[in-house]
N, C-alpha and C positions, 0 to 999 in steps of 0.2 A: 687587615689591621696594619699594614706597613712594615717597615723596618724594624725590625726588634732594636731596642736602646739600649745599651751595656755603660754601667754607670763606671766611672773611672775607678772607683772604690773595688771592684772585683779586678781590677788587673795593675794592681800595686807592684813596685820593684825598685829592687837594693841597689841605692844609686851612690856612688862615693861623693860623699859633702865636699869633696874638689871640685867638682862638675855642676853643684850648687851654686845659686848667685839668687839676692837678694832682689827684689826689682827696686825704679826709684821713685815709686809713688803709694805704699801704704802708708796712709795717714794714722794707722794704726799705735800706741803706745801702751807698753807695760811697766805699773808700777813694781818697784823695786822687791817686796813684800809678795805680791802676785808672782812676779819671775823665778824670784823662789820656790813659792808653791809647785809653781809648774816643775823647775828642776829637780825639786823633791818627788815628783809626781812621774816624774820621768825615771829617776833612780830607783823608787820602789817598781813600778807598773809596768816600766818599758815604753814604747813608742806605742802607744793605743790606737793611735792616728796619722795617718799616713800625711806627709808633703804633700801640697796640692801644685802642682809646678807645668809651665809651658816645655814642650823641650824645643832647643832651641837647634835645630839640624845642623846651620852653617856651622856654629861655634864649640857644637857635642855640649851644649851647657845647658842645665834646666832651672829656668826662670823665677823664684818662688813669685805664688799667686795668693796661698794661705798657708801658713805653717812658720812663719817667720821666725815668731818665739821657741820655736821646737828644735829649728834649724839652729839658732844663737844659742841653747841652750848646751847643745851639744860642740859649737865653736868656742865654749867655755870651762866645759866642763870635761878633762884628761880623760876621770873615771867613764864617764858614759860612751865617751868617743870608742875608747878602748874597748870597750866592754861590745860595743855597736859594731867594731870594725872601721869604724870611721864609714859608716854607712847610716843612708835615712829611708825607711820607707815613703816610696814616693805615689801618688796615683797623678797621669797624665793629663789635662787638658787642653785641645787642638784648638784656641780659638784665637779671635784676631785684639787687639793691644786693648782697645776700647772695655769689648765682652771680660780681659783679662780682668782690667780696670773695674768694671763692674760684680765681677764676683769676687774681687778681694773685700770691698766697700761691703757687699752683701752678708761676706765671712763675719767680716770685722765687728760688724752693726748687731749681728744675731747674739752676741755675745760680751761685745767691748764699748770701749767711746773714743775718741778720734778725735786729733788734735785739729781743732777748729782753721789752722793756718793754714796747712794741709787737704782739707777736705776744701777750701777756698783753691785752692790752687790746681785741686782736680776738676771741681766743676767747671774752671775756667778751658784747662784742656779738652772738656768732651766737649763743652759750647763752641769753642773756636776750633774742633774736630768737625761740626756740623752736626754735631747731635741735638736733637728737640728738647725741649723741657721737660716735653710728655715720654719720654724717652730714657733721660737722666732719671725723672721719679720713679717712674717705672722700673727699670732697673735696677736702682740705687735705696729704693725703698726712702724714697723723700716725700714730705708734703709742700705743699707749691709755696708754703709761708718760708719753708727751713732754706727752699730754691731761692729765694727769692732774698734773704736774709744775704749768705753766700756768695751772691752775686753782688750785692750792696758793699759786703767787707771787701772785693775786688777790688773795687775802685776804676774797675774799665766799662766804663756807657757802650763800649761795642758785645759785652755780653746781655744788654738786652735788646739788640737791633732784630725788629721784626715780631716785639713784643706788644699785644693787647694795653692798652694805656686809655686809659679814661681821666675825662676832666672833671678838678676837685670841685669848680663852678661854671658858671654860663655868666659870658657877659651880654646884659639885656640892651640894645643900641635906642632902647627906647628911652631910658633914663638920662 
């Protein structure tokens, strides 16, 4: 059957929110009302949900990938900080910037909405990283309209180079 798979959730660990760092591409946003909720959610419940973070070996820092709001929540808030140690439950993910990229978008999407300017300016990085279309959607849980929209609000023609393109007519040389 192969390699047994051990999901990052069973090997959580108390990381001091100094050694935390936010990355600079969640396109992700929380209304002011929501942030709340969450920090009230946080002060009754406790951390329910662990940081999903890179660690970062060179820098001893770990990367946030999904937990943003959990992390700021606790950057905000004395009593929780306090109360936490100034600690966040973390679970690890070893993967490369892109796969990062792709499972914050996948976090973010299962649950939120995403500022349009943002999400233009990641698909621009995976495209001009060399990642396929078929690749982004996949990943990113896109339909080739949403791809394609995205790419248009760029404003860079080298995000479609090497794209399927058809003509809207035929000119007849007979006429």
């Amino acid at each position: 059957m192969g390699v047994l798979f051990v999901s990052p959730a069973y090997q959580v660990r108390r990381v001091s929110i100094e050694k935390i760092r936010a990355n600079s591409y969640n396109p992700n946003k929380t209304a002011p009302t929501e942030f709340k909720l969450l920090e009230r959610s946080i002060l009754e419940d406790g951390y329910t949900m662990p940081i999903v973070c890179y660690y970062d070996k060179e820098n001893d820092t770990y990367e946030i990938v999904d937990g943003f709001h959990r992390y700021l929540v606790m950057k905000n808030s004395e009593t929780i900080a306090q109360r936490e140690w100034n600690c966040l439950p973390v679970s690890v993910i070893d993967r490369p910037l892109e796969d990062r990229i792709a499972s914050t978008i996948r976090h973010n999407r299962a649950r939120g909405t995403h500022s349009v300017e943002l999400m233009t300016e990641i698909v621009q990085q995976l495209v001009e990283a060399g990642l396929s279309d078929r690749w982004i959607r996949t990943n990113i849980g896109m339909d080739k309209e949403e791809l394609l929209r995205l790419k248009q609000l760029s404003g860079l023609a080298s995000l479609f180079k090497g794209g399927d393109f058809s003509r809207s007519w035929e000119w007849d040389k007979e006429e």
